[in-house]
N, C-alpha and C positions, 0 to 999 in steps of 0.2 A: 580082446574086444569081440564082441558078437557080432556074427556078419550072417543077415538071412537073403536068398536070394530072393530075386522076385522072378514073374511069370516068364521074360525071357533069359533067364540065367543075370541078368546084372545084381551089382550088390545094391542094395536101399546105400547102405552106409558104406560111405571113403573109410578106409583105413589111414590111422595118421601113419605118416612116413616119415620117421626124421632121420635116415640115414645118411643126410646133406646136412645136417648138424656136425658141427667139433664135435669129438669126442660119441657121439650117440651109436651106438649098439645096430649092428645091423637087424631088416625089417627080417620077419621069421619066413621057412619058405612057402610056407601058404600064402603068404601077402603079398610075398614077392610074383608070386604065381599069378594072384589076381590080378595085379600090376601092369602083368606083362599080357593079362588077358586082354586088360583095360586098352594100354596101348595100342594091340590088334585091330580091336574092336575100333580103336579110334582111327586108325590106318585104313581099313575098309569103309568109314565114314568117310573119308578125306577123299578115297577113289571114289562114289558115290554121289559126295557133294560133287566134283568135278565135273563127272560124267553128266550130273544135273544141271551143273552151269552149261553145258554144251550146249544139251537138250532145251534151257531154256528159251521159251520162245516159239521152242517148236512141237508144241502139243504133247499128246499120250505118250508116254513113255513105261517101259514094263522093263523091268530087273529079274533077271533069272539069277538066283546066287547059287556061289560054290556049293556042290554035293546035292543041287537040286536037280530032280530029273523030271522030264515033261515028254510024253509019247502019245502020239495020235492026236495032235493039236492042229487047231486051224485058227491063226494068228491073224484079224483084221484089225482096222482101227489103232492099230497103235504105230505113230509117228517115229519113235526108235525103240529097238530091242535091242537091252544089254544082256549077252549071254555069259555070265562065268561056270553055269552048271552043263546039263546037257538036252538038250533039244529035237526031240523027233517031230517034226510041224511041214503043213506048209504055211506060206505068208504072204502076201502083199501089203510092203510098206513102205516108207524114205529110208529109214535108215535102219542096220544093224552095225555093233560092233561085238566081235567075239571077243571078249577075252584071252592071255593064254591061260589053258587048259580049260577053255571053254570048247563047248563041240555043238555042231548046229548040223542035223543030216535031215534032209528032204529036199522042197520043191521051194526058192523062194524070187519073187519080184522086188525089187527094190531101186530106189534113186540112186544111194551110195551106199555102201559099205567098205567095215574094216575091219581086216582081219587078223590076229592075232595069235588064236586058236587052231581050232578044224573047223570045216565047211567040207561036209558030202555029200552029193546030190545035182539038183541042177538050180543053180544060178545065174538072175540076169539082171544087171546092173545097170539103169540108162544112163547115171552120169558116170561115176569115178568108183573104180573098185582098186583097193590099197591091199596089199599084204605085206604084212609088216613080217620081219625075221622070222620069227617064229610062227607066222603062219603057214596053212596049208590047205590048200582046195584042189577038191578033188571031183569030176565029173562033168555033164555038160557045164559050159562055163561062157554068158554072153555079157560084154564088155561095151561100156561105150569112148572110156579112159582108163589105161590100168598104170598102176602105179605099183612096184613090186621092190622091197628091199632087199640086202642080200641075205641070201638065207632062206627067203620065201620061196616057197611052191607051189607051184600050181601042174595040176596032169589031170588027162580027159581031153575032151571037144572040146576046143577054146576055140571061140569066134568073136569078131569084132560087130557091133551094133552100127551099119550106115547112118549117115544123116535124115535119114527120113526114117530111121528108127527099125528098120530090117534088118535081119541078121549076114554076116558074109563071113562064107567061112576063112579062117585065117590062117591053115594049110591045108593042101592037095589030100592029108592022110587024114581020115576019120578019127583020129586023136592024136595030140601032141605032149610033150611033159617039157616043163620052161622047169629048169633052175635057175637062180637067176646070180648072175655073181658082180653084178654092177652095184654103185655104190648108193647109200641109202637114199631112199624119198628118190629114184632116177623112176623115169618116164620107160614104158617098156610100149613098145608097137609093134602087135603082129599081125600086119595085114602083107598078103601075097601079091 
């Protein structure tokens, strides 16, 4: 069967598959290739739409995808940033989430964030800043809820955001480093 692609790499035409047939002839490995391209493709649709159900609602939204790289950016106007590629920016927004193996290094303002990935630089968080397992942030770091699974880290200046929105630092030493070994989605507070 002829298979052309088109401008973003998909195929025009499905290839028949009938390897879920009695009897039928498994598909060649080219097809099988595509297949497994197809499903990918559809798996990153599926995160995607997600992250789009999230966001909706909530205005601009910008996708950084895997193996994309962005340096010397200044991010406004957009209500969430999904990062699964890499990020040199500063930003003020509501929300980021990193990806894992996404990376976000510079300066950013935000309502919430979640982390997954990396984060380098300095971050301030007015409502709730999450690190999930596999996250990790590193540098100034101002919080107004931190939420830390096991596994995440965080090291640098960690300080907690007052109720009037000021910062207070949340140790005696000019930087700290949390491990954190409490059990997931747990509540972390460190004010002195």
């Amino acid at each position: 069967m002829l298979q052309r692609e088109s401008f973003f790499g998909r195929q025009d035409a499905k290839p028949e598959n009938n390897s879920t047939k009695p009897g039928a002839t498994p598909a060649p490995a080219n097809v099988r290739s595509s297949l497994s391209h197809e499903a990918n493709d559809e798996s990153q649709r599926a995160a995607r739409a997600s992250a789009s159900k999230e966001g909706e609602g909530r205005g601009s939204q910008l996708i950084v995808g895997p193996n994309i790289r962005m340096k010397g950016v200044e991010i406004t106007d957009c209500d969430t940033l999904v990062v699964e590629g890499h990020i040199e920016a500063t930003m003020d927004s509501r929300m980021i989430q990193i990806a894992p193996g996404g990376t976000f290094q510079g300066t950013a303002g935000l309502d919430s964030a979640e982390i997954r990935g990396s984060f380098t630089g300095e971050l301030t968080v007015r409502k709730t800043l999450t690190v999930y397992a596999t996250g990790r942030v590193s540098g100034k770091i101002t919080y107004k809820k931190l939420i830390v699974e096991e596994g995440g880290e965080i090291a640098g200046e960690v300080s907690k955001l007052a109720d009037d929105g000021k910062s207070v630092r949340s140790s005696p030493s000019t930087s700290s480093s949390i491990r954190t070994g409490q059990q997931p989605a747990a509540t972390s507070s460190l004010s002195s």
